[in-house]
Structures are given as structure tokens and as C-alpha cells.
C-alpha positions as CSV (number, residue, x, y, z in Angstrom):
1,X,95.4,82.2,96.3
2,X,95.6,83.3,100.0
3,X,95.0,86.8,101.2
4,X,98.5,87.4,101.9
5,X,99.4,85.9,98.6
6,X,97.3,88.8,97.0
7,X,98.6,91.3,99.3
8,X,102.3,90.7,98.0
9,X,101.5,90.4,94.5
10,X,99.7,93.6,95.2
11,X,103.1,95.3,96.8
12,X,105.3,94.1,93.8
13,X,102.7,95.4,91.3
14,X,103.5,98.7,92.6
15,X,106.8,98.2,93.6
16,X,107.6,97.9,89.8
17,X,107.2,102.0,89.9
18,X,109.4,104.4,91.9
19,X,106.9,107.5,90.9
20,X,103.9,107.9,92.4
21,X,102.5,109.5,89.7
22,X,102.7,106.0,88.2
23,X,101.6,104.2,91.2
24,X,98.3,106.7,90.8
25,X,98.3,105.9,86.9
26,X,97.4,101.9,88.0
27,X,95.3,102.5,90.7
28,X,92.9,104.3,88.1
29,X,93.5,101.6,86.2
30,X,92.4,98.8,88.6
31,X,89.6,101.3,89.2
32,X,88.7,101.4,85.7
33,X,88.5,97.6,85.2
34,X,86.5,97.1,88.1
35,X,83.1,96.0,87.1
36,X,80.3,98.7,88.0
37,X,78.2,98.1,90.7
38,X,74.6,97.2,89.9
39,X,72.3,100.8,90.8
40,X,70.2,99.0,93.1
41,X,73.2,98.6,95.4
42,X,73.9,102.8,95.0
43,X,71.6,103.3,97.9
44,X,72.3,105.2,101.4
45,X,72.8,102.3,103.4
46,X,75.7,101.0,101.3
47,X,77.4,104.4,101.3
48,X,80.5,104.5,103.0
49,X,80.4,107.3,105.7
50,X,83.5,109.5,106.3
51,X,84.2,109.1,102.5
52,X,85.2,112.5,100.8
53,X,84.0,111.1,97.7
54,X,80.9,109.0,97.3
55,X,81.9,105.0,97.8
56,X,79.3,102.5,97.7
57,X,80.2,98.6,99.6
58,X,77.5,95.8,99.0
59,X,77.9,92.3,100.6
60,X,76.6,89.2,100.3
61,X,77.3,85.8,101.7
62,X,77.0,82.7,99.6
63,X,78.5,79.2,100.6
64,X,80.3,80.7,103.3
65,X,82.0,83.1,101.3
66,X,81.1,86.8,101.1
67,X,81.4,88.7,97.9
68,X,81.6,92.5,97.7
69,X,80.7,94.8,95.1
70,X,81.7,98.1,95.1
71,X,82.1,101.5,93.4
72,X,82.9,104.7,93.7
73,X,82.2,108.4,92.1
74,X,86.2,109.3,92.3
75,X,88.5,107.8,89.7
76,X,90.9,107.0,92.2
77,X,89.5,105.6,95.5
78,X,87.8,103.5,93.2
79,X,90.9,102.1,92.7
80,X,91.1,101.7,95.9
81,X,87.9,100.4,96.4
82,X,89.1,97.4,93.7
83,X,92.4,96.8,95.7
84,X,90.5,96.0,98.8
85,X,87.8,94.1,97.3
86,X,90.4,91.7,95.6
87,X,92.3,91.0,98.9
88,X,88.8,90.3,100.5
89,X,85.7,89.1,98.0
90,X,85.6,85.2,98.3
91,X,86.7,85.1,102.0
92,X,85.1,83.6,104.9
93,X,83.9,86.2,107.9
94,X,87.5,84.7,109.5
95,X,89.9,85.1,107.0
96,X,88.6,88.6,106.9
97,X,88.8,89.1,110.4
98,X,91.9,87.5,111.2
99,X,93.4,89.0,108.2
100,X,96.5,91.9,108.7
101,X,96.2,94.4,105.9
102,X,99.7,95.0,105.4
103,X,99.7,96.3,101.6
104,X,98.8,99.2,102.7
105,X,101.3,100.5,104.6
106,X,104.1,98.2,101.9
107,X,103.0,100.0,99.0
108,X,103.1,103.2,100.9
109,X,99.4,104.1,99.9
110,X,98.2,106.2,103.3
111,X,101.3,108.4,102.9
112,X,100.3,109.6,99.5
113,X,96.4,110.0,100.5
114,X,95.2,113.3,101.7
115,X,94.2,112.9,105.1
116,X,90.1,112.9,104.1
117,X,90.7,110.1,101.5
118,X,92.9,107.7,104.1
119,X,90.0,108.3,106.6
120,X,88.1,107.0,104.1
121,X,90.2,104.0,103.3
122,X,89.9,103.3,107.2
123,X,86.3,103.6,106.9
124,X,86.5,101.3,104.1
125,X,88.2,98.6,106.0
126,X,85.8,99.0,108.6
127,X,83.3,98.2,106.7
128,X,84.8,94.9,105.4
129,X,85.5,94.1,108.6
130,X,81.7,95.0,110.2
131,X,80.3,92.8,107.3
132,X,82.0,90.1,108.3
133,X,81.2,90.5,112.0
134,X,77.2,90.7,110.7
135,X,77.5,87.2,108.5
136,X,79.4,85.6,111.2
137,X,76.7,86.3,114.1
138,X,74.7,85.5,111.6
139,X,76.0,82.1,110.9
140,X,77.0,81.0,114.2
């Protein structure tokens, strides 16, 4: 499946509920049934700074591919955390570069974040993206 693939099957997942109440109800349960992040990745350098809860973002690359693990203290930005990490674990450092996150904005997520939690879904993405930067030098 393609990253854009995931990102609309993402947008009709939610578009199934008109409440947000229920669009909050399966982002804690994405969260939920996200796999926890092994401790030895809880360290400071994985923590995501500008977070208002505590989100940890590991990566490594492995036949061109780079896997991320992550977790986070807050039920629901660790939803969050899994949405982002199935649009971009199992990507090359291009896709994930030349990738538009549109499902944000479809699903009308950053609308219904307080302003501390979006800065910390744009610190997320960030993130993504800096990895991939890192394994691209890297590689090249």
C-alpha cells in the first residue's frame, strides 16, 4: 500500500463518524493497539520536544526502509503517535520526504487539538521528517 493509500483509508476511517467524541473514541483505540515501545528506547534523546505530554520516536533503518517505534504517556496523542507511524514506518528517507501529509487536515484532526497538543503533532512530523534526512546523508 502507498502512503497516500494509507492516508485515505485513514480519512474514511474517520469519516464514518460525524462526532468527535467518536473520532477521539478510535484514536485511543489505535493508540491502545499500538505495540509498546521497548524501555530502552524511553530515553531523553528520543523524547519529542514541544510535546505537552511525554512522546517517545525511535528509528531505525534496515534494507532501506526505516521503522519507527513509538509511544507516548497520554492516551490520546498516542493515538496519534500510531496514525503517523502507519503512514510512515516501512518507507524509504524519500517517500517520507516527498510525502504531503494531507490526513491531517482531511480528518480535521489540528482543529480539534489544543494548540499545545498540535505543536506537538508538528513536532512529531518533524521528527519523521529529520530522521529521514539523518538515514539519507547517511546513505548517500
Amino acid at each position: 500500500m502507498t502512503i497516500n493509500q494509507i492516508q485515505d483509508r485513514i480519512v474514511e476511517d474517520f469519516n464514518q463518524f460525524d462526532d468527535w467524541m467518536d473520532k477521539y473514541a478510535l484514536l485511543i483505540e489505535l493508540g491502545n493497539g499500538m505495540e509498546p515501545i521497548d524501555d530502552q528506547y524511553k530515553v531523553p534523546q528520543n523524547i519529542i520536544e514541544g510535546c505537552q505530554s511525554r512522546v517517545w520516536l525511535h528509528a531505525d533503518m534496515a534494507d532501506g526502509v526505516i521503522h519507527f517505534k513509538g509511544e507516548s504517556d497520554a492516551i490520546l496523542v498516542k493515538g496519534i503517535v500510531a496514525l503517523l507511524l502507519e503512514v510512515f514506518s516501512g518507507r524509504t528517507p524519500d517517500e517520507i520526504l516527498q510525502t504531503e501529509l494531507y490526513f491531517v487536515d482531511k480528518i480535521g484532526l489540528k482543529e480539534h487539538l489544543s494548540p499545545t497538543r498540535s505543536n506537538g503533532l508538528l513536532a512529531m512530523i518533524k521528527q519523521i521528517k529529520l530522521y529521514a534526512l539523518a538515514f539519507k546523508a547517511r546513505n548517500s
